[in-house]
Z-matrix of the N, CA and C atoms (Angstrom, degrees):
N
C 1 1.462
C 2 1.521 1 108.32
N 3 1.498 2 119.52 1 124.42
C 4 1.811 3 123.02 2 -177.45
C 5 1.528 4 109.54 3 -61.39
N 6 1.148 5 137.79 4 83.74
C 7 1.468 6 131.70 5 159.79
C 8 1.609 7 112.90 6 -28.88
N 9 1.141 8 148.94 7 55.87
C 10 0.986 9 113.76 8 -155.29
C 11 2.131 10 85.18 9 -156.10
N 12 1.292 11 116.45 10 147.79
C 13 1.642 12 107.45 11 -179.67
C 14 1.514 13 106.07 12 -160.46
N 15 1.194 14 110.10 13 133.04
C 16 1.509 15 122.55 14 -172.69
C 17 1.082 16 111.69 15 -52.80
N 18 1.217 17 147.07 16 127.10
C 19 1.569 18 144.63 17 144.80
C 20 1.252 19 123.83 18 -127.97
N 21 1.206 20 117.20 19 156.02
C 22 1.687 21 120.77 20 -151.92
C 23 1.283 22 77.40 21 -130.01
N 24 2.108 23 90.63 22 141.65
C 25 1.265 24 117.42 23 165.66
C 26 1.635 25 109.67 24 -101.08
N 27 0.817 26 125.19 25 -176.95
C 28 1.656 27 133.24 26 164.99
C 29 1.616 28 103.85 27 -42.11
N 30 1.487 29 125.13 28 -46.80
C 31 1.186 30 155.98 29 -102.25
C 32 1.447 31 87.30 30 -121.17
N 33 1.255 32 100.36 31 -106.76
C 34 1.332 33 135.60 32 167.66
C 35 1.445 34 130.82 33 -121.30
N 36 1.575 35 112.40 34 178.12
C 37 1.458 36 113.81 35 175.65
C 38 1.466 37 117.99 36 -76.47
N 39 1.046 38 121.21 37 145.13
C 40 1.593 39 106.17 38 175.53
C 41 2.008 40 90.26 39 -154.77
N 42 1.724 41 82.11 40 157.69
C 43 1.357 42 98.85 41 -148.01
C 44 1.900 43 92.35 42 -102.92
N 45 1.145 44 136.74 43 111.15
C 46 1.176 45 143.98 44 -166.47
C 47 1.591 46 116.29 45 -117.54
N 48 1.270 47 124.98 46 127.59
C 49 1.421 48 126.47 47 -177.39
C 50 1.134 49 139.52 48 -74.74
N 51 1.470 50 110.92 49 52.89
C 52 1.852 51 131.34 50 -176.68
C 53 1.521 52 100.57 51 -106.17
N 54 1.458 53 95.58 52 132.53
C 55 1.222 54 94.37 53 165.26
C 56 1.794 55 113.19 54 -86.80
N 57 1.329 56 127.39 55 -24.35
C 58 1.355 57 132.13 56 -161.92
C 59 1.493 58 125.97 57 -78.20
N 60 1.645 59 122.22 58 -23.27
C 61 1.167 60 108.65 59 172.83
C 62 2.204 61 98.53 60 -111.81
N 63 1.988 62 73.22 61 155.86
C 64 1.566 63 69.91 62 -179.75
C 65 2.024 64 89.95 63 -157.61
N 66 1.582 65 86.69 64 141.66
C 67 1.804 66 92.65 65 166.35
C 68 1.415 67 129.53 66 -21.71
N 69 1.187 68 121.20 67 117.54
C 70 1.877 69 106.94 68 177.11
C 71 1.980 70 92.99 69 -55.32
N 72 1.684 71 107.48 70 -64.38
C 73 1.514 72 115.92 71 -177.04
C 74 1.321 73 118.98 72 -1.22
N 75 1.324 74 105.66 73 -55.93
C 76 1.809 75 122.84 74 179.20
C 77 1.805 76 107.72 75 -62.20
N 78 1.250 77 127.39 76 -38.38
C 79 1.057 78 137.74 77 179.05
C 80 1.275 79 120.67 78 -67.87
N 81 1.592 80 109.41 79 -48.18
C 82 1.509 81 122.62 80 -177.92
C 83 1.556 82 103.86 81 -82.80
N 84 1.057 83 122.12 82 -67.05
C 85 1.545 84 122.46 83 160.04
C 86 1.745 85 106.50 84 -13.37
N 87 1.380 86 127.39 85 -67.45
C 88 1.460 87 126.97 86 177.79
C 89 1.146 88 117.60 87 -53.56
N 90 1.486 89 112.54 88 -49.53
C 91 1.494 90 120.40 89 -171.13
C 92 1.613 91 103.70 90 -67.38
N 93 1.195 92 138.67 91 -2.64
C 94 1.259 93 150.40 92 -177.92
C 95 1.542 94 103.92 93 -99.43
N 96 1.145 95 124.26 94 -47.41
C 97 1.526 96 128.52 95 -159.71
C 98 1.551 97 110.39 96 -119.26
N 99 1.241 98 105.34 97 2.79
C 100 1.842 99 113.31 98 169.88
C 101 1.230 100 110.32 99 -112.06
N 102 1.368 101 127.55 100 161.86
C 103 1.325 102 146.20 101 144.71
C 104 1.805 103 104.32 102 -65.90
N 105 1.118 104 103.86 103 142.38
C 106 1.946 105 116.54 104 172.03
C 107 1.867 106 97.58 105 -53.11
N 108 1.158 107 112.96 106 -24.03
C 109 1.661 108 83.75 107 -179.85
C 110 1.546 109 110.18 108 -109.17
N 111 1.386 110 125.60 109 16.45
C 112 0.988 111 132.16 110 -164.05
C 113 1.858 112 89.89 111 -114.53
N 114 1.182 113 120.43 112 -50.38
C 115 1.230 114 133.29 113 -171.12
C 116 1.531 115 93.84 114 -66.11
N 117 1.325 116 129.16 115 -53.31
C 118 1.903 117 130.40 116 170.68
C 119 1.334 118 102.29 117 -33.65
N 120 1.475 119 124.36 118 -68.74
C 121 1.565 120 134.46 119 -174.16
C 122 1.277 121 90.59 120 -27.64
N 123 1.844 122 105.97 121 -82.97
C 124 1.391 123 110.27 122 -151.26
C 125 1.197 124 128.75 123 -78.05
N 126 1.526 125 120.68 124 13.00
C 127 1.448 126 134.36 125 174.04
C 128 1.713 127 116.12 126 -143.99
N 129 1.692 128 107.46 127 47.80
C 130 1.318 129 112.71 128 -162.26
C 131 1.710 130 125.06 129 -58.46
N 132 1.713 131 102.37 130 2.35
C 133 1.487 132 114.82 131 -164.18
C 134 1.698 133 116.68 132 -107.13
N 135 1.370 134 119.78 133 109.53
C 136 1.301 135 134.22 134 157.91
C 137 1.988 136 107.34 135 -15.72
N 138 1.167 137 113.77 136 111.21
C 139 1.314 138 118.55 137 179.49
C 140 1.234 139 102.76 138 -101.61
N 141 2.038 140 92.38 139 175.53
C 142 1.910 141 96.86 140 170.93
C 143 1.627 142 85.71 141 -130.81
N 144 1.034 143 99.61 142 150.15
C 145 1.936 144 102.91 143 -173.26
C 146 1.739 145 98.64 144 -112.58
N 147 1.139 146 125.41 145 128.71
C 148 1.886 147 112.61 146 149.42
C 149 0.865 148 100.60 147 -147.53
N 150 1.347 149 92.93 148 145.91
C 151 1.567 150 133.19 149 165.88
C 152 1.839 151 104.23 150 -36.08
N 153 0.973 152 134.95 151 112.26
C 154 1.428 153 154.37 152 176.09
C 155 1.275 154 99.02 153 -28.30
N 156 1.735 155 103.86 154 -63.57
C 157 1.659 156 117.20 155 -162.81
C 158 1.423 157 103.54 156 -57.80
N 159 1.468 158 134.13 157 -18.25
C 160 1.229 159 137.92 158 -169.63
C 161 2.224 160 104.67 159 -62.12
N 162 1.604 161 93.37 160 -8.89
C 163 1.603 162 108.79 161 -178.39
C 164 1.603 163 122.10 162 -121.47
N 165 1.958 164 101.73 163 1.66
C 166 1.506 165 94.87 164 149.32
C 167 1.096 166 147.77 165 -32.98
N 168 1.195 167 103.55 166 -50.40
C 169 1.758 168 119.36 167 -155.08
C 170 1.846 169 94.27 168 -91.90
N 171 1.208 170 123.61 169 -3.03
C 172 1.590 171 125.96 170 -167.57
C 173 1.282 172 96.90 171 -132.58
N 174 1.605 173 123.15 172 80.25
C 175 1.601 174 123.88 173 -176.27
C 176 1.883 175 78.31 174 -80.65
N 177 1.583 176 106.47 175 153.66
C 178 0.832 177 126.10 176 165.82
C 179 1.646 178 129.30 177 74.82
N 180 1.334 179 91.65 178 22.03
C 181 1.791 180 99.40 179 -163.31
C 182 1.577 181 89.22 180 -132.76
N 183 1.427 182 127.12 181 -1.05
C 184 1.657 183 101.05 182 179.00
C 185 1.863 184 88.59 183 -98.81
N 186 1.030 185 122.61 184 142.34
C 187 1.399 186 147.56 185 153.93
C 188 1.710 187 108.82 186 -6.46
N 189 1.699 188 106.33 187 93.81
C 190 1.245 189 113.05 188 150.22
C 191 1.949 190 108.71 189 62.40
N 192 1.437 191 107.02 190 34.16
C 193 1.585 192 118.03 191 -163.81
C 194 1.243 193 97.33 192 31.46
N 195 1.612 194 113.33 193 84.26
C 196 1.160 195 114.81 194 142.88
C 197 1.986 196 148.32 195 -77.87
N 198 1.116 197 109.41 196 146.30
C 199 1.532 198 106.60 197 -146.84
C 200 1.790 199 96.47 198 -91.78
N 201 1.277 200 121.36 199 122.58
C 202 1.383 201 98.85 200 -174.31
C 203 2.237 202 85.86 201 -106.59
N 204 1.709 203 84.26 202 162.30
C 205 1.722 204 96.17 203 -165.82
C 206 1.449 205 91.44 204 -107.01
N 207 0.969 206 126.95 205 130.03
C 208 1.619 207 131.76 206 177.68
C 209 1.497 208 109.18 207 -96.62
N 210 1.543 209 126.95 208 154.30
C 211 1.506 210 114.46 209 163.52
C 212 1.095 211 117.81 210 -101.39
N 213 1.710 212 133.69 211 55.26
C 214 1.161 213 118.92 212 137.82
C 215 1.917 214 100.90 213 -131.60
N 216 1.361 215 103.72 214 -14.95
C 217 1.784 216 92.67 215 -177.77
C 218 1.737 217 79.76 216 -172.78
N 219 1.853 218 102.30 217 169.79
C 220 1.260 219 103.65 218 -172.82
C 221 1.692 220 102.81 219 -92.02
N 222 0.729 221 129.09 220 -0.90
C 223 1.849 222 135.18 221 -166.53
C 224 1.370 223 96.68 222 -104.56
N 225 1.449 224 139.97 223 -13.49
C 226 1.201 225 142.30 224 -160.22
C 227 1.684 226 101.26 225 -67.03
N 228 1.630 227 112.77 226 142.45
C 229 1.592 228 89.34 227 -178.50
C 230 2.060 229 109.59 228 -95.24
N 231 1.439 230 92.27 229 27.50
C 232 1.685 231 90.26 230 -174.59
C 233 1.481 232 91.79 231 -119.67
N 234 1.157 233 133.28 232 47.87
C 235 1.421 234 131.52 233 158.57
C 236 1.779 235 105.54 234 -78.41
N 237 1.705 236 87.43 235 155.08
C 238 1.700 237 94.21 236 170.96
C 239 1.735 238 113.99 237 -129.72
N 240 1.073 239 90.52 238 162.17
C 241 1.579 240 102.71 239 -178.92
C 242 1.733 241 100.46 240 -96.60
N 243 1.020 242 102.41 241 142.80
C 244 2.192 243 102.89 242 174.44
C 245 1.656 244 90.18 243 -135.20
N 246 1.584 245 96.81 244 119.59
C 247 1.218 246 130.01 245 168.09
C 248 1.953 247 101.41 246 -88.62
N 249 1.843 248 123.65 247 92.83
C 250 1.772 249 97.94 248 156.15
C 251 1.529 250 107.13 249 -89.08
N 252 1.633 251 79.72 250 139.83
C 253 1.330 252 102.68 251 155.95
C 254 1.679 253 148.34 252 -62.51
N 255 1.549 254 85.91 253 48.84
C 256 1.956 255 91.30 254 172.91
C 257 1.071 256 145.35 255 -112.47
N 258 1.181 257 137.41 256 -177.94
C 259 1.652 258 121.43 257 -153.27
C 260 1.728 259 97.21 258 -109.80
N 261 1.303 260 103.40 259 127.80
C 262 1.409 261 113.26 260 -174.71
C 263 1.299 262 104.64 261 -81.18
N 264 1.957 263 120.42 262 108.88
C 265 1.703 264 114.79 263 -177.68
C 266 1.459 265 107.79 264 -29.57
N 267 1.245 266 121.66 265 -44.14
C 268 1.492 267 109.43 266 -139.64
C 269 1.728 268 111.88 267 -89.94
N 270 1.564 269 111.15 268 -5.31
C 271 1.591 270 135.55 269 -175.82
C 272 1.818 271 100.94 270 -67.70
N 273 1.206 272 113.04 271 156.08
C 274 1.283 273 121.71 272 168.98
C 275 1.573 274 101.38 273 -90.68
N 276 1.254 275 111.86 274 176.13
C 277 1.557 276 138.67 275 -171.59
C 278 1.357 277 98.87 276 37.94
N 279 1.705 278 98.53 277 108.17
C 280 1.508 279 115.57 278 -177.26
C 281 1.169 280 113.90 279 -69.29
N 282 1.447 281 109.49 280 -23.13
C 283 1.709 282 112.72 281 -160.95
C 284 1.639 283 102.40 282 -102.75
N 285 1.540 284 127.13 283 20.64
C 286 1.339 285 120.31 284 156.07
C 287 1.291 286 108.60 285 -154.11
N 288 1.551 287 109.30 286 166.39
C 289 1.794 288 112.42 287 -164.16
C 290 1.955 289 95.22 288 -116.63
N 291 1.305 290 97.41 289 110.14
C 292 1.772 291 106.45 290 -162.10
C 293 1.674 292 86.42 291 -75.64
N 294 1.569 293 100.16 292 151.41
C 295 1.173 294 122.19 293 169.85
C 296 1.766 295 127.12 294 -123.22
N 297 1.002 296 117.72 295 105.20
C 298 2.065 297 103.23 296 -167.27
C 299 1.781 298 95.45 297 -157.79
N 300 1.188 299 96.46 298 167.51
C 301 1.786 300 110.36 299 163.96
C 302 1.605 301 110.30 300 -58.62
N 303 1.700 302 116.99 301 -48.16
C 304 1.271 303 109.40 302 163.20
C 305 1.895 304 133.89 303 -15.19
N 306 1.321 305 115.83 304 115.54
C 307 1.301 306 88.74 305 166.15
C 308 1.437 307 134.02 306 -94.86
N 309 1.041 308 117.38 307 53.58
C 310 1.985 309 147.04 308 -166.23
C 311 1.779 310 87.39 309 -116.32
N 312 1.138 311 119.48 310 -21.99
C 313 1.597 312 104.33 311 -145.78
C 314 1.761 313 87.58 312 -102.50
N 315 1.650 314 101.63 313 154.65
C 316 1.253 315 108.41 314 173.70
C 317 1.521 316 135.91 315 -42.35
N 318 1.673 317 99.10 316 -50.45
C 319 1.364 318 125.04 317 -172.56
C 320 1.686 319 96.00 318 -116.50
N 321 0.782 320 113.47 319 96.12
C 322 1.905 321 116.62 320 163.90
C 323 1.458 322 127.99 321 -94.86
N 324 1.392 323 103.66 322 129.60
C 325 1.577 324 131.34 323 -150.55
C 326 1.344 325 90.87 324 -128.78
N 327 1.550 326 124.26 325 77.28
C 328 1.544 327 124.30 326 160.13
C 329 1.691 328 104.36 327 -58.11
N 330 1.300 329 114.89 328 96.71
C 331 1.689 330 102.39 329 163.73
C 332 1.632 331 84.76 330 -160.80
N 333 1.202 332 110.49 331 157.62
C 334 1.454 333 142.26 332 -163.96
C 335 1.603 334 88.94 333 -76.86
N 336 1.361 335 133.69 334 -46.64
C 337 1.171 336 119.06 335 -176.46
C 338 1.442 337 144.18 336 -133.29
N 339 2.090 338 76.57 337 54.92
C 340 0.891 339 133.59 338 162.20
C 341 1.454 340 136.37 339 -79.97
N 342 1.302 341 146.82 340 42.33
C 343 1.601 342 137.86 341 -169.21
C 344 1.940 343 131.06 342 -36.69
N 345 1.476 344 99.92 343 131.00
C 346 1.359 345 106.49 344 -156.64
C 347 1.339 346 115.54 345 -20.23
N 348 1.683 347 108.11 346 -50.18
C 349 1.150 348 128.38 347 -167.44
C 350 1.406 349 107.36 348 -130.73
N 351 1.410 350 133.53 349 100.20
C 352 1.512 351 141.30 350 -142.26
C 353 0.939 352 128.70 351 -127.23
N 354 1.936 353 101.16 352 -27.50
C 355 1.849 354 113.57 353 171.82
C 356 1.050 355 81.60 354 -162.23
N 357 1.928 356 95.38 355 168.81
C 358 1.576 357 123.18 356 153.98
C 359 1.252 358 122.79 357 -137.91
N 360 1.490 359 107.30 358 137.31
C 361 1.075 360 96.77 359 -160.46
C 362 2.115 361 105.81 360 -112.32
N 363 1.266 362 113.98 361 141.17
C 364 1.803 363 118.81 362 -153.50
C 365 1.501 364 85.80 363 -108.62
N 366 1.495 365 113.66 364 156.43
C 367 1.241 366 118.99 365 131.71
C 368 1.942 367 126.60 366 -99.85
N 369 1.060 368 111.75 367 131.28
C 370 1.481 369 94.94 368 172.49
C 371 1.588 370 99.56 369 -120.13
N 372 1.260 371 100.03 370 121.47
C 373 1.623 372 93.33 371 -167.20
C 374 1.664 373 123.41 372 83.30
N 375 1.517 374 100.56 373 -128.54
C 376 1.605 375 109.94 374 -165.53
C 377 2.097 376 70.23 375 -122.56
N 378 1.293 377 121.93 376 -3.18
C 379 1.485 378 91.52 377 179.59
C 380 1.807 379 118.81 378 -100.73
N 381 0.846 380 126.41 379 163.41
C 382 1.358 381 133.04 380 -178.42
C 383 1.640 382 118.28 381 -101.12
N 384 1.128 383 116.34 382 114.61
C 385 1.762 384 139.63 383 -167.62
C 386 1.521 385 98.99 384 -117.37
N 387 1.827 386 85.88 385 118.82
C 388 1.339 387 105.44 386 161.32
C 389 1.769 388 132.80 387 -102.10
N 390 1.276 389 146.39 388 86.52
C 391 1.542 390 115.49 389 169.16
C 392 1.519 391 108.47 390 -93.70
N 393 1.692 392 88.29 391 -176.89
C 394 1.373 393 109.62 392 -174.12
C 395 1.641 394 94.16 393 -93.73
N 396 1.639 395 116.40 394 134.20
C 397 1.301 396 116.02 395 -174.16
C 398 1.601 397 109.56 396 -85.46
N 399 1.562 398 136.16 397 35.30
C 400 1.290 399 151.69 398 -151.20
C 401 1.845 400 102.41 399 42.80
N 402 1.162 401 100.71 400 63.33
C 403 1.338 402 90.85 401 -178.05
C 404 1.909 403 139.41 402 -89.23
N 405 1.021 404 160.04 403 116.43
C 406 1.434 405 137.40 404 -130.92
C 407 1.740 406 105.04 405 -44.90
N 408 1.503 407 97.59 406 -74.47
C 409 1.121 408 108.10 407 -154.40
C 410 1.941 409 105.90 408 -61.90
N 411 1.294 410 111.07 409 1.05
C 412 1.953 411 105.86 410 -156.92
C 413 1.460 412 129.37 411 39.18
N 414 1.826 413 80.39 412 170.41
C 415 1.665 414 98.45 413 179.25
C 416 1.769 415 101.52 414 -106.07
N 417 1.551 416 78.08 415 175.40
C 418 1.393 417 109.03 416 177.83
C 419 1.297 418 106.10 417 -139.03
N 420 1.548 419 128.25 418 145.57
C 421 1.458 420 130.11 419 136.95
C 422 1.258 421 117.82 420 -157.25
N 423 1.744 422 90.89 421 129.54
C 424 1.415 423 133.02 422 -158.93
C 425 2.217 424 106.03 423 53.46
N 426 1.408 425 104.20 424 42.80
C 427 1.487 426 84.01 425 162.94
C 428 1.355 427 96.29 426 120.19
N 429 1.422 428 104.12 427 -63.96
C 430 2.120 429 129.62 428 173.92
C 431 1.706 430 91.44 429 -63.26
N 432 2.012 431 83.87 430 107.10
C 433 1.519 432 109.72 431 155.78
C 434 1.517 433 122.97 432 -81.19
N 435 1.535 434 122.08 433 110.45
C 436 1.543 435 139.42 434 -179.84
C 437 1.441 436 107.75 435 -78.56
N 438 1.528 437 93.24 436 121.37
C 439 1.500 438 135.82 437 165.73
C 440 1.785 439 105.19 438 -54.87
N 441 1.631 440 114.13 439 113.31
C 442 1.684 441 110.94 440 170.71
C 443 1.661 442 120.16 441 -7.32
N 444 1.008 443 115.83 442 96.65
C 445 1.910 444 96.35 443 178.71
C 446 1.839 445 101.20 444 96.20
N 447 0.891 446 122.41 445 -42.29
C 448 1.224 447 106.23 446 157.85
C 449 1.487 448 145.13 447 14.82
N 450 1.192 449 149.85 448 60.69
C 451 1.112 450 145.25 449 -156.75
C 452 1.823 451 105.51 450 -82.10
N 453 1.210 452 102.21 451 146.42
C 454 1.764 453 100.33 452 173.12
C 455 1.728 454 103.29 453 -149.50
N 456 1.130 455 132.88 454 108.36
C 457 1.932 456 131.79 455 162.45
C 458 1.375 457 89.53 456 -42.92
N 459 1.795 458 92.62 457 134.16
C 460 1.800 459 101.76 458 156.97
C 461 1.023 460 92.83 459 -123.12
N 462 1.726 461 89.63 460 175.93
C 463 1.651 462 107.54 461 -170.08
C 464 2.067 463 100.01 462 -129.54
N 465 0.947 464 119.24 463 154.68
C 466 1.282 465 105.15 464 158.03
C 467 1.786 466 143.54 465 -59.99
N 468 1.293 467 101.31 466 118.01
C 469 1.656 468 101.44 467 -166.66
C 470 2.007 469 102.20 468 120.35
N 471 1.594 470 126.42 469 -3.07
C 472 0.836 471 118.26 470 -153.55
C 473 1.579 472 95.22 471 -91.16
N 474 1.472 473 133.56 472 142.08
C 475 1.134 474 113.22 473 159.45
C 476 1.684 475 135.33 474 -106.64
N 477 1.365 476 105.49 475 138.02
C 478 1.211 477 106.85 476 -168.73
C 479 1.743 478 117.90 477 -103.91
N 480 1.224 479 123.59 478 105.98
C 481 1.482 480 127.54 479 172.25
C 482 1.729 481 122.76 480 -72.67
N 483 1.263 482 110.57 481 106.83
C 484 1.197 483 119.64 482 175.37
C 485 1.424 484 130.27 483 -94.01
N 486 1.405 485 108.38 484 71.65
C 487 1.279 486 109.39 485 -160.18
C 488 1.485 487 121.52 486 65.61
N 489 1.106 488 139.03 487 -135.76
C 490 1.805 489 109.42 488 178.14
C 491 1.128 490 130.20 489 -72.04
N 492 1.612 491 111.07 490 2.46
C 493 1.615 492 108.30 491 -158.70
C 494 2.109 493 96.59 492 -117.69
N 495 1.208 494 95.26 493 140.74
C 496 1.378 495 110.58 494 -167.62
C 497 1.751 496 87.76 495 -109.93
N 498 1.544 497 112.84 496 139.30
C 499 1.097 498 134.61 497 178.05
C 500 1.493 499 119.16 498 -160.49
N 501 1.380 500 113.61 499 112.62
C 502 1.644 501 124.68 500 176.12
C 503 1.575 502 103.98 501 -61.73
N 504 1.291 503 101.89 502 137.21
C 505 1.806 504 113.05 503 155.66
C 506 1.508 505 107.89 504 -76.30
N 507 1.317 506 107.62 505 159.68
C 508 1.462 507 117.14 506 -164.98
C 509 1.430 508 87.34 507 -146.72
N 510 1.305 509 134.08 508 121.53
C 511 1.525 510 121.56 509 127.21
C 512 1.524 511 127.85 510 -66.69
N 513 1.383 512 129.10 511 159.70
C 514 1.296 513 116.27 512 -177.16
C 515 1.892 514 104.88 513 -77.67
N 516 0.885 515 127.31 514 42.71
C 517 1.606 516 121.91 515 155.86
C 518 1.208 517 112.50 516 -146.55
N 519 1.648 518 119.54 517 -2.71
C 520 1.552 519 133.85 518 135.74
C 521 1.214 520 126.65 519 -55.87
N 522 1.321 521 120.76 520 -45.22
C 523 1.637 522 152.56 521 -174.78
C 524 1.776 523 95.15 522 -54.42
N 525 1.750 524 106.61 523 -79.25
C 526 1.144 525 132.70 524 158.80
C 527 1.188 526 106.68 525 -24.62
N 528 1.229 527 153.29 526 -66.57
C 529 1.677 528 134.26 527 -127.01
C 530 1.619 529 80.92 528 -124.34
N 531 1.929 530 135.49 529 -0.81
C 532 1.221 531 105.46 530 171.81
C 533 1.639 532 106.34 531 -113.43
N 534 1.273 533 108.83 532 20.07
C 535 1.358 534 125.38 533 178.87
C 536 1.832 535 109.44 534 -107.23
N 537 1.025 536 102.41 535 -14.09
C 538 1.691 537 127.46 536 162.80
C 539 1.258 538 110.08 537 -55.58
N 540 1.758 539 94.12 538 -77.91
C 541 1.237 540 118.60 539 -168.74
C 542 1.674 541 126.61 540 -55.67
N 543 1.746 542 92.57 541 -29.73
C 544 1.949 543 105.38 542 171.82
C 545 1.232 544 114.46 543 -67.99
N 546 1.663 545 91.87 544 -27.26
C 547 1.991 546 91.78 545 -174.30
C 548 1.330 547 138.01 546 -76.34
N 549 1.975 548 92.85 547 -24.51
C 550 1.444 549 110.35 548 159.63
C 551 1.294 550 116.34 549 -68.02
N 552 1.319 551 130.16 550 -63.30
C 553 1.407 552 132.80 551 175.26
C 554 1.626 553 106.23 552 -36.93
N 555 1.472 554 129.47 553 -50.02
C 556 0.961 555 124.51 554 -170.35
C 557 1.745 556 118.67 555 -74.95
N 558 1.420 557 107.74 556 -16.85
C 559 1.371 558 121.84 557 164.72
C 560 1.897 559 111.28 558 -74.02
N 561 1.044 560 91.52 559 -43.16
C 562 1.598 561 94.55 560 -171.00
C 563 1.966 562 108.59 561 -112.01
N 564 1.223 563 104.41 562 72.05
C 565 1.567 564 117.47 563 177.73
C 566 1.714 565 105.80 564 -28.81
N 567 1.617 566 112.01 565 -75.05
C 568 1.426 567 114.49 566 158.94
C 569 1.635 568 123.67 567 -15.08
N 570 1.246 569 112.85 568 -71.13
C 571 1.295 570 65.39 569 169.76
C 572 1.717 571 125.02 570 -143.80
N 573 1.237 572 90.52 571 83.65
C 574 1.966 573 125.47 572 147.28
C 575 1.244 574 103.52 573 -53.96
């Protein structure tokens, strides 16, 4: 799997070795031109979606001026950022996918109130386990504030607050059917 994800400087493009953030564009683009089990194949990884604006108020804290891709234009102010959730070969502790501002960590969350190392995220099974890695600022999911170490099962649609920044889980046939659902609304203004 290419570790590897586009991000734009002021400058230019430059090609940086994260596996965790990636274009919505690429997503919506698929979800347009795939079938739901074709789009699973090619995007087999549980995401975290946020709202862009969730990085207004923190100029200079999302990752290397990162460019978020919106699905209706790139200037739009309802673009999102998609965090997948995968385990970077080269990270220690095989058996969880680290999440922090750090860039060591699987999933990286440049935001101020954000902690280096902030969660982890388990599989047990086919299900997906989140705790809070005792982190300053804490988690949340859906509302339920997590205890240091903390373990909680998510489900798709659940949302998880990481210190200020709020971000939905997505499975990829969650991902799919709410990337559907934008496209209709966005076809049919009426009725939004």
């Amino acid at each position: 799997f290419p570790y590897t994800t586009l991000f734009r400087s002021r400058q230019a493009a430059v090609e940086i070795p994260w596996p965790s953030m990636l274009e919505l564009g690429v997503y919506v683009r698929d979800s347009v031109e795939m079938a739901e089990a074709e789009f699973e194949r090619a995007h087999p990884t549980s995401v975290l979606l946020v709202d862009k604006s969730e990085f207004d108020n923190e100029p200079g804290n999302v990752s290397f001026e990162t460019v978020a891709i919106t699905v209706r234009d790139e200037d739009d102010a309802q673009g999102y950022l998609v965090f997948e959730i995968t385990k970077n070969e080269d990270n220690p502790w095989p058996e969880r996918i680290s999440l922090g501002r750090a860039r060591n960590c699987d999933v990286v969350v440049r935001h101020a109130s954000v902690s280096k190392l902030h969660a982890h995220f388990f599989l047990d099974g086919s299900k997906l386990v989140f705790a809070d890695a005792k982190s300053t600022n804490g988690c949340k999911v859906n509302d339920r504030v997590l205890d240091g170490g903390e373990r909680v099962q998510l489900a798709c649609g659940d949302l998880l607050c990481l210190g200020m920044i709020e971000a939905t889980l997505y499975t990829p046939a969650g991902l799919f059917r709410f990337l559907q659902e934008m496209s209709e609304s966005d076809a049919n203004p009426a009725n939004a």
